[in-house]
C-alpha positions as CSV (number, residue, x, y, z in Angstrom):
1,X,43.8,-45.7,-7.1
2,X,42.4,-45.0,-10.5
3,X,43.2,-42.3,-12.8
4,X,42.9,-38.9,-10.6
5,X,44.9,-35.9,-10.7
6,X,48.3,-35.2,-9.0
7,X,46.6,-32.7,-6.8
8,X,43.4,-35.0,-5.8
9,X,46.6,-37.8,-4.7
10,X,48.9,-34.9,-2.8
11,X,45.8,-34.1,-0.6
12,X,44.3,-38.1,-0.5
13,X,48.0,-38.9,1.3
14,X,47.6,-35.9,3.2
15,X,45.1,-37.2,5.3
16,X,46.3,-40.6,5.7
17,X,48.6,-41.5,8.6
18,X,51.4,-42.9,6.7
19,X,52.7,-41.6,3.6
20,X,54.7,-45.0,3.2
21,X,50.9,-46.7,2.6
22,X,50.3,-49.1,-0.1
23,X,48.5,-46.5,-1.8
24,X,50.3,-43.6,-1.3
25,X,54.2,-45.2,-1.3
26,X,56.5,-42.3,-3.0
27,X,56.8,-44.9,-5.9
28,X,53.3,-44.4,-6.8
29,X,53.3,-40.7,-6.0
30,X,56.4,-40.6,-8.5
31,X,54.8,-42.4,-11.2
32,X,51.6,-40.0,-11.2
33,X,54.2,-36.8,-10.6
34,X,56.1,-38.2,-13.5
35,X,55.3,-36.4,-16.7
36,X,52.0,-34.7,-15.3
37,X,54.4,-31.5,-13.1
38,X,53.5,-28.2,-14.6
39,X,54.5,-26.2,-12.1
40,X,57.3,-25.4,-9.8
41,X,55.3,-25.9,-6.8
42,X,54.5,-30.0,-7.9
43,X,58.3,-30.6,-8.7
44,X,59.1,-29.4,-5.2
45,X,56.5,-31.6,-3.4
46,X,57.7,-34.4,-6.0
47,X,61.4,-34.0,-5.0
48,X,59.9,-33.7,-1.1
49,X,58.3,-37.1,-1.1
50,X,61.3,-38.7,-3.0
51,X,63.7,-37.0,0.3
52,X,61.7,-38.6,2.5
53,X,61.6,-42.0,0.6
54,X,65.4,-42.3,0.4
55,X,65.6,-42.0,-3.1
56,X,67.4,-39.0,-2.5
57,X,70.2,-38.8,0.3
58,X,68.9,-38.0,3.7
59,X,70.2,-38.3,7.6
60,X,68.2,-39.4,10.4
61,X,65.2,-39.2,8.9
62,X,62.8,-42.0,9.7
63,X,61.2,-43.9,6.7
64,X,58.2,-43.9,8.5
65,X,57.7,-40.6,8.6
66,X,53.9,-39.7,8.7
67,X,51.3,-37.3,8.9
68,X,48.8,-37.5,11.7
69,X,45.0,-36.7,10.5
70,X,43.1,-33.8,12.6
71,X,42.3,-35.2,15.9
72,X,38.5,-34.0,16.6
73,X,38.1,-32.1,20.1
74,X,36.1,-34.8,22.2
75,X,33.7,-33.0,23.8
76,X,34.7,-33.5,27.3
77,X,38.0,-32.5,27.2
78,X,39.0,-29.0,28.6
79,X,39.8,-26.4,26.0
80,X,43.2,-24.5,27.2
81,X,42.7,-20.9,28.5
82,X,38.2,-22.2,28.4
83,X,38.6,-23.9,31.8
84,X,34.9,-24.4,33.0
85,X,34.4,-22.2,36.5
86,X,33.5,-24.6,39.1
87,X,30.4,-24.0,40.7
88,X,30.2,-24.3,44.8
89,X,27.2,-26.4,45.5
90,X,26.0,-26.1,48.7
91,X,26.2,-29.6,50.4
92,X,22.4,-31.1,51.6
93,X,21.9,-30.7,55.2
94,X,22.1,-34.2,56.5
95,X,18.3,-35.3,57.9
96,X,18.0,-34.8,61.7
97,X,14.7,-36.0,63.2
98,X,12.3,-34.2,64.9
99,X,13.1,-34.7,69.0
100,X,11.1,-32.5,71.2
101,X,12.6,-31.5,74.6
102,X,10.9,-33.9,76.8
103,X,9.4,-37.2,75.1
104,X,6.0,-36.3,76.2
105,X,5.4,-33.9,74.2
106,X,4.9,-36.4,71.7
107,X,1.1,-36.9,73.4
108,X,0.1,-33.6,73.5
109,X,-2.6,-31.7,71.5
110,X,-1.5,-28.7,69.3
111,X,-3.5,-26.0,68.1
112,X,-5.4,-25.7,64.5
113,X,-4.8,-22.6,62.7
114,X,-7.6,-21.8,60.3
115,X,-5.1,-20.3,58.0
116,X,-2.7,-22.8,57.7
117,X,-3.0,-25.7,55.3
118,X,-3.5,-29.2,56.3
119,X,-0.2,-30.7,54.9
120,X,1.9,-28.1,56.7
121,X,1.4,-29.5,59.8
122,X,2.7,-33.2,59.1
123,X,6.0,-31.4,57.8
124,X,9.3,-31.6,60.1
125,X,9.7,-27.7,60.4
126,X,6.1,-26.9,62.0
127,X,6.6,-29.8,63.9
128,X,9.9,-28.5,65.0
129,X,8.2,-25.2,65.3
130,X,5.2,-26.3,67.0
131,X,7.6,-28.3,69.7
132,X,9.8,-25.0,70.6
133,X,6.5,-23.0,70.7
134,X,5.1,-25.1,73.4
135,X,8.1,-25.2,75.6
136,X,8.3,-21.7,75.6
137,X,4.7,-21.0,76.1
138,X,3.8,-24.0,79.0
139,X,7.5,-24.1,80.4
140,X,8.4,-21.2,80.3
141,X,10.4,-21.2,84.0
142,X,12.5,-24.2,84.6
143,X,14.0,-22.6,87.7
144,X,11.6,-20.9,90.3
145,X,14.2,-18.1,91.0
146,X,13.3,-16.7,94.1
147,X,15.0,-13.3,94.0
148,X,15.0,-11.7,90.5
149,X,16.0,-8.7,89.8
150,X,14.9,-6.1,86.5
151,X,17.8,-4.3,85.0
152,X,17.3,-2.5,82.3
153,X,15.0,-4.6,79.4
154,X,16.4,-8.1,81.1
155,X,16.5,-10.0,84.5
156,X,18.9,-11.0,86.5
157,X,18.5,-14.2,89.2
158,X,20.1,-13.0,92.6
159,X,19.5,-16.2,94.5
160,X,22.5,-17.3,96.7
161,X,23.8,-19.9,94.1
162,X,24.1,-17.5,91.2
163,X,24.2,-14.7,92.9
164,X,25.9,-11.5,90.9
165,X,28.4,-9.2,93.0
166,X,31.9,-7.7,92.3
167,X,34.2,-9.2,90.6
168,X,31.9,-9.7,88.1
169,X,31.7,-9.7,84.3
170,X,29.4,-9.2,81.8
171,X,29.0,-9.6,78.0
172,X,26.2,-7.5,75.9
173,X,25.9,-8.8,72.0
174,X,23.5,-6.9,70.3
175,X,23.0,-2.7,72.1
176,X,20.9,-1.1,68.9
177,X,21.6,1.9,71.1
178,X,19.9,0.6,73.9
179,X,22.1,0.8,76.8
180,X,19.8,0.6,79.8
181,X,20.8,-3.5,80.8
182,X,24.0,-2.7,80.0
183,X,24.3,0.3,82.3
184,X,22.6,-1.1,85.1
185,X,25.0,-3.7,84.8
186,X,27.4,-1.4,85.8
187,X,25.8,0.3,88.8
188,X,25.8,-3.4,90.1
189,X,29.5,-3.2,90.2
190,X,30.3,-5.5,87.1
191,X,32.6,-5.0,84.3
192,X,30.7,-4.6,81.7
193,X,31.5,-4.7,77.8
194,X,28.8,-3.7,74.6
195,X,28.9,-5.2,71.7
196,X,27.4,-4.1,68.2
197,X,28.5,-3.5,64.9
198,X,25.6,-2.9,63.5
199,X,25.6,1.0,65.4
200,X,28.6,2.1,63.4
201,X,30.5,3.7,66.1
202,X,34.0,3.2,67.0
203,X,35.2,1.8,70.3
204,X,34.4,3.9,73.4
205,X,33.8,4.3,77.2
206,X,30.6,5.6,78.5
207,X,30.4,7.7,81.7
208,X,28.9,4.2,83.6
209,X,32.3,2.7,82.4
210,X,30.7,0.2,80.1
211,X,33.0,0.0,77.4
212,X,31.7,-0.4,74.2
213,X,33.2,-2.5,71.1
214,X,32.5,-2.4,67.2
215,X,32.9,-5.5,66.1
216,X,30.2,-8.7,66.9
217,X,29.7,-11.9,67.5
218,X,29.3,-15.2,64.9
219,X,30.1,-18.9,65.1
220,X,33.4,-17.9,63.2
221,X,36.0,-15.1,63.2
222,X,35.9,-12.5,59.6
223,X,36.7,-8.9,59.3
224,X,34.4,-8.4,56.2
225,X,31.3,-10.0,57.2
226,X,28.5,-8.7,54.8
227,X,25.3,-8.8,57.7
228,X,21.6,-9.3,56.3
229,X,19.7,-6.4,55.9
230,X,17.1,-6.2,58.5
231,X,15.2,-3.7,60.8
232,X,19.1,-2.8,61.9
233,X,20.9,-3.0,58.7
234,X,20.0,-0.6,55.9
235,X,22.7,-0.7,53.8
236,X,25.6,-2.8,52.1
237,X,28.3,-2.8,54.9
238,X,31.0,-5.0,56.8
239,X,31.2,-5.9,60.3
240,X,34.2,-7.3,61.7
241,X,32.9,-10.5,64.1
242,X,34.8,-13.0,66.4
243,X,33.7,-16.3,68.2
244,X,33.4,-16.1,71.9
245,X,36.6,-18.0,72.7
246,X,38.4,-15.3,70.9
247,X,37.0,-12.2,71.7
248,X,37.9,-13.3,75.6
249,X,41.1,-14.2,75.0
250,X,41.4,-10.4,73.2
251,X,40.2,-9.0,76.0
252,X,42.4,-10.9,78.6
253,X,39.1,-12.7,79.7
254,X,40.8,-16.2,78.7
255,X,40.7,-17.4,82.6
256,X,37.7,-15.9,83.7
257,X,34.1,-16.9,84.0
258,X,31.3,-14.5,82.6
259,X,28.9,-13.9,85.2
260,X,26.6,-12.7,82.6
261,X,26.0,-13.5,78.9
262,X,23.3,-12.1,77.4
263,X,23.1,-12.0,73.7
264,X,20.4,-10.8,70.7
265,X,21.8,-10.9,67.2
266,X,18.5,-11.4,65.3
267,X,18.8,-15.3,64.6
268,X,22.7,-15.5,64.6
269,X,22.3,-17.1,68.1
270,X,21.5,-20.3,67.1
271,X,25.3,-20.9,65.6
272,X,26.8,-19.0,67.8
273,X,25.0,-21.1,70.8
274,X,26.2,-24.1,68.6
275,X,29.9,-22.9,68.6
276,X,29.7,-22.4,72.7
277,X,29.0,-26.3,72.7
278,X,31.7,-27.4,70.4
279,X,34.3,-24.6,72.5
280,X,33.2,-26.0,75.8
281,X,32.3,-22.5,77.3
282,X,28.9,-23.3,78.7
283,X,30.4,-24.3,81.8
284,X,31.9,-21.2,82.3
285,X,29.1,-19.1,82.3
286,X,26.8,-18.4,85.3
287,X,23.7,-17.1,83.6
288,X,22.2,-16.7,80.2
289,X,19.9,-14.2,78.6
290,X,19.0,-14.2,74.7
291,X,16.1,-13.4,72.3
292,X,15.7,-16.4,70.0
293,X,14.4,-15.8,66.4
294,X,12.6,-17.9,63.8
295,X,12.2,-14.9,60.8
296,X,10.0,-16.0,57.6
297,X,12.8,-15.4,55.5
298,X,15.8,-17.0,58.5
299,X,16.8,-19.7,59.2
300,X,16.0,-22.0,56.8
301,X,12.8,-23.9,57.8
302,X,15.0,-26.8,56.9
303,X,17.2,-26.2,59.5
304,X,14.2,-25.8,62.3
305,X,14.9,-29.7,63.5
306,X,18.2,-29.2,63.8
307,X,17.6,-26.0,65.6
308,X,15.3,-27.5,68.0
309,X,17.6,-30.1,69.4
310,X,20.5,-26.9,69.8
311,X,17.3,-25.7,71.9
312,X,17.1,-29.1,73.8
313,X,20.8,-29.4,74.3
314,X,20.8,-26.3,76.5
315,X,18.6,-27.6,78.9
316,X,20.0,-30.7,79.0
317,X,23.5,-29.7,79.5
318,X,21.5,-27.3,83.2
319,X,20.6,-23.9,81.3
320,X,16.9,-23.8,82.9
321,X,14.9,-20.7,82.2
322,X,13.7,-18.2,85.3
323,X,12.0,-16.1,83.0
324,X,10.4,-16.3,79.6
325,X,8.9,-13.2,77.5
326,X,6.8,-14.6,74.0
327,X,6.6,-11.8,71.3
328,X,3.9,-11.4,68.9
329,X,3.7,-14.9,66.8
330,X,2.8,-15.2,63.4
331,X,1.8,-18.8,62.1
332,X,0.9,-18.1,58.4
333,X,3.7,-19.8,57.0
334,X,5.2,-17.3,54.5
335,X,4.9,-15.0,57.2
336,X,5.9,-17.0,60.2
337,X,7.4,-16.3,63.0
338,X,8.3,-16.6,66.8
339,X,10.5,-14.2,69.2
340,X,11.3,-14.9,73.0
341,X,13.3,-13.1,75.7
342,X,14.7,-16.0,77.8
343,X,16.9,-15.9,80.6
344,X,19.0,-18.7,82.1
345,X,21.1,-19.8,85.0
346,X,23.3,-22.8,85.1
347,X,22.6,-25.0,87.6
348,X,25.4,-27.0,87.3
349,X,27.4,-24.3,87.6
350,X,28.8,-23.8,91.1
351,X,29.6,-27.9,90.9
352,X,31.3,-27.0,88.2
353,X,33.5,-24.6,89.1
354,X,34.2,-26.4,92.4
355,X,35.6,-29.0,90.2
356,X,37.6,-26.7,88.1
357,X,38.9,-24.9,91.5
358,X,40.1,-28.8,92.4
359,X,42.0,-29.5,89.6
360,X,43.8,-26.2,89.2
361,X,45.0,-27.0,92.7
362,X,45.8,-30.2,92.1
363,X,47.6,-29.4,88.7
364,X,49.7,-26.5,90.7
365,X,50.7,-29.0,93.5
366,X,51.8,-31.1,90.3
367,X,53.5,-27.9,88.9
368,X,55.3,-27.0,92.8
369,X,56.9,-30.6,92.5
């Protein structure tokens, strides 16, 4: 080791592992200790390392007692009490091609807009766009209803297959104090229940017995939804909403069928229309009026594909349109936009029901046994 001072060996061996080294072995330690302790303090450590040694008497104390050096912090490892937060990252939206709602479409010539850049329209979302835009605008009725009927701001289809008369029932998402379908509704002889949280007023009846409700409708059930602010919503707030399965079964609606549906919750409609698939509650439903919204802001262009096949889906499944009403549109795409009243009747539903009259007889002949 060379000749170095007793306090340069003390802290040498201190940051060795084993004190019982070749260079640090209490037999060299007491060799430099001896004759070179001034103070109290180097006698202890002296007498210390000779304990441990077994030069002095000791009980079940290893001889290979050590001293581990500082272990560094690898950087990776969590700190106690500095747990990193975890960070939800929204999971990409899987790719869904663009699929107009008839193949055809494929061939047809779409406008220019002098105001649009080229590479916009070679994207998915104007193509999805541009797809839903022409179905609205060049098939705009589906179903040549032969007997329709204006109540309030919406239409009703009165021919003999989906005809509406008493016991009937209708559902109203999205009022904005606008009660005029809703009470018409109810001159018709339906039951008739508004929805819209948005208006801030508790539940009540009105004098046409529509009966109002303060909480709305979503693709999932919370009581402290926190709504986007739009032309309805001014201010931070929290709406209590419910899927459609849920809010009949609240209402002891589980077992009926609604003659009337008729929803406009400012580009909610595409989830909730979503949710209707996956609950199976098309079928239950004679006819269906909404206003369908593509905001700059909402729904994520990226989702526009994925919207247009939800659009697809509903005419494939019989939903076929008796009347369509096109907003304003706005093709500039930081400010684009398309709106459209559309109302609906099933067509498959009276073969529906027929078979859903069958089996519940069939399942109570089953039951009577």
């Amino acid at each position: 080791m060379g000749v170095v001072s007793v306090d340069q060996v003390l802290l040498h061996c201190a940051h060795t592992h084993y004190i019982l080294s070749n260079e640090c072995s209490p037999s060299v330690i007491a060799v430099f200790c001896s004759g070179r302790c001034k103070t109290l303090e180097c006698l202890l450590i002296h007498v210390m390392i000779l304990f441990f040694a077994g030069y002095i008497q000791r009980t079940n104390i290893p001889n290979t007692f050590f001293i581990p050096e500082p272990k560094a912090i690898n950087k990776t490892e969590v700190i106690p009490n500095k747990e990193p937060q975890l960070k939800y990252v929204t999971p990409p939206t899987p790719f869904v091609p663009v699929v107009p709602v008839v193949k055809s479409d494929w061939n047809e010539t779409f406008p220019v807009y002098d105001d649009v850049p080229k590479d916009i329209y070679k994207t998915d979302w104007w193509m999805s766009a541009a797809f839903l835009e022409w179905d609205l605008k060049h098939r705009g009725v589906d179903y040549h209803c032969q007997d329709i009927k204006k109540v309030g701001n919406w239409w009703i289809c009165l021919d003999e297959n989906y005809v509406i008369k008493k016991p009937c029932l209708v559902y109203s998402f999205g009022i904005a104090n606008d009660f005029s379908f809703d009470d018409d509704m109810a001159e018709h002889g339906c039951e008739v229940h508004s929805f819209d949280p948005s208006m801030k007023k508790n539940d009540y009846t009105r004098p046409s017995s529509v009966r109002f409700h303060a909480f709305g409708l979503s693709s999932y059930t919370d009581d402290k939804f926190l709504p986007r602010k739009d032309i309805y919503v001014h201010d931070n707030e929290t709406w209590t909403i419910m899927t459609l399965s849920l809010i009949k079964t609240a209402l002891g609606h589980k077992e009926r069928d609604i003659d009337v549906l008729k929803i406009d919750v400012e580009g909610h409609e595409w989830a909730v229309i979503q949710n209707l698939f996956e609950d199976k509650l098309f079928s239950h439903v004679k006819q269906f009026m909404l206003e369908y919204h593509l905001f700059p802001d909402w729904p994520p262009k990226s989702d526009y594909s994925k919207l247009l096949r939800t659009y697809k889906k509903l005419h494939d499944i019989g939903f076929h349109k008796f009347v369509t009403a096109m907003h304003p549109l706005t093709h500039i795409p930081k400010r684009f936009n398309i709106q459209a009243d559309v109302a609906y009747v099933n067509t498959k539903y009276v073969t529906s029901r027929k078979k859903r009259r069958l089996l519940f007889k069939l399942n109570t002949k089953k039951t009577e046994r």
